[in-house]
DRENMITI-676234 format. One record per residue (C-alpha): x, y, z; residue in one letter. Coordinates in steps of 0.5 Angstrom, whole numbers, plus 2048, in hexadecimal, padded with zeros to 3 digits. Last residue first. Example, Ala and Ser with C-alpha at 12.3 -4.5 7.8 and 13.67 -1.06 7.14 Angstrom:
2
81B7FE80Es8197F7810a
***
This chain:
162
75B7B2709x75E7B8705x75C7BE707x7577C2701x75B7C76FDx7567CD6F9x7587D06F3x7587D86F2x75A7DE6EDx7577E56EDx7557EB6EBx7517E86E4x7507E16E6x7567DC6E5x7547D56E9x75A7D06EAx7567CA6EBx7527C76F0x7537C26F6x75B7C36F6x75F7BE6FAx7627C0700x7687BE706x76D7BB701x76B7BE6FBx76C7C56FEx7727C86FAx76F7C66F4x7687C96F5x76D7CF6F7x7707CF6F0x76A7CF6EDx7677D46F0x76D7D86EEx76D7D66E8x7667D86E7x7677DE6E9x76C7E06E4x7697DE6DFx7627E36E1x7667E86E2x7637EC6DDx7607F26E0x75F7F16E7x75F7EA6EBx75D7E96F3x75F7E26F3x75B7DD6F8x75D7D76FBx7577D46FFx75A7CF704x7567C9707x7567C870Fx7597C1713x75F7C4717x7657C1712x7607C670Bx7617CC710x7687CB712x7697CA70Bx7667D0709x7697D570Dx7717D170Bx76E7D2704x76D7DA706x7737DB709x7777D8704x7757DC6FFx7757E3702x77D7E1703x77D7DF6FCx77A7E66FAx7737E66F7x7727EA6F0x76C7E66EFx7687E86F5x7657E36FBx7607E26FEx75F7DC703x7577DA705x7557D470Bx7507D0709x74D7CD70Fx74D7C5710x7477C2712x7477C071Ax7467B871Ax74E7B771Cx74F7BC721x7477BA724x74A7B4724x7507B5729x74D7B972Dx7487B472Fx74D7AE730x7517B3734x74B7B4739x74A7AE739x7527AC73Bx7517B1741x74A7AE744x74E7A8743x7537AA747x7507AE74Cx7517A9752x7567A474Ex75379E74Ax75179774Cx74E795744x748791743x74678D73Cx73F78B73Dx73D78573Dx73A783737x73C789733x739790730x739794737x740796735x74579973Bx742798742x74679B747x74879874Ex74B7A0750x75179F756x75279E75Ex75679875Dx751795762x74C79875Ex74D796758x74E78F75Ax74678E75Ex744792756x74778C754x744787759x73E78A759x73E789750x73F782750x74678174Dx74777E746x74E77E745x755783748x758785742x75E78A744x75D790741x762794746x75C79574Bx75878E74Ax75378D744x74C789746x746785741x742787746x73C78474Ax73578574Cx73478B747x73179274Ax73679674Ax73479D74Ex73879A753x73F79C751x74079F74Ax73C7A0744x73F7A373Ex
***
């Protein structure tokens, strides 16, 4: 972002403080108004003919830079896989604890690996307990892989629905 005297275009295409379109301006005169209303002329895309400027707040346009920052990198970070275990023999209370967990981790943008631990022959039992809970989270999940049984445990991964 370029503000004040560092643009070097002969003339702005100029925006006021309340948004207001104030036309092509030479850019001595905007930077003349800049001054006089003791705020920033800054340039917002250089990729135009003139190029767009908007009086902004002294820090505004540092502020609003530096939430446009923080807002990308939010968006380009890889999801996490966060891991829940569970036991086939869980309570309802224990149940709707870990579901609530793994909404408020699939709403925050990260995936969830649900995991029974499993012995003997609850292998059924477990898998209907994750089923459940993949019923249960429709709305904030989608799963990226079946539900996998293995020995010890059984597991499926849900993705956060975009």
């Amino acid at each position: 972002m370029i503000t004040n005297e560092k643009i070097k275009a002969t003339e702005v295409q100029l925006t006021g403080l309340n948004g207001e379109d104030l036309g092509v301006v030479p850019t001595a005169e905007a930077l003349a108004m800049a001054k006089k209303l003791k705020v920033d002329l800054v340039c917002t895309s250089l990729m135009s003919s003139p190029p767009p400027c908007k009086l902004m707040g002294a820090g505004a346009a540092k502020q609003e830079a530096q939430q446009a920052r923080r807002q990308e990198a939010k968006e380009n970070r890889a999801p996490k896989v966060k891991e829940i275990r569970l036991t086939p023999h869980i309570e309802e209370h224990d149940y709707d604890t870990k579901r609530s967990q793994a909404e408020r981790i699939l709403k925050s943008g990260d995936a969830v690996m649900l995991v029974v631990r499993i012995q003997g022959k609850e292998g059924a039992q477990a898998k209907e307990l994750l089923e459940r809970l993949i019923r249960d989270l429709s709305g904030e999940g989608s799963k990226k892989t079946g539900i996998q049984l293995s020995g010890k445990q059984a597991a499926v991964q849900l993705d956060p629905l975009q």
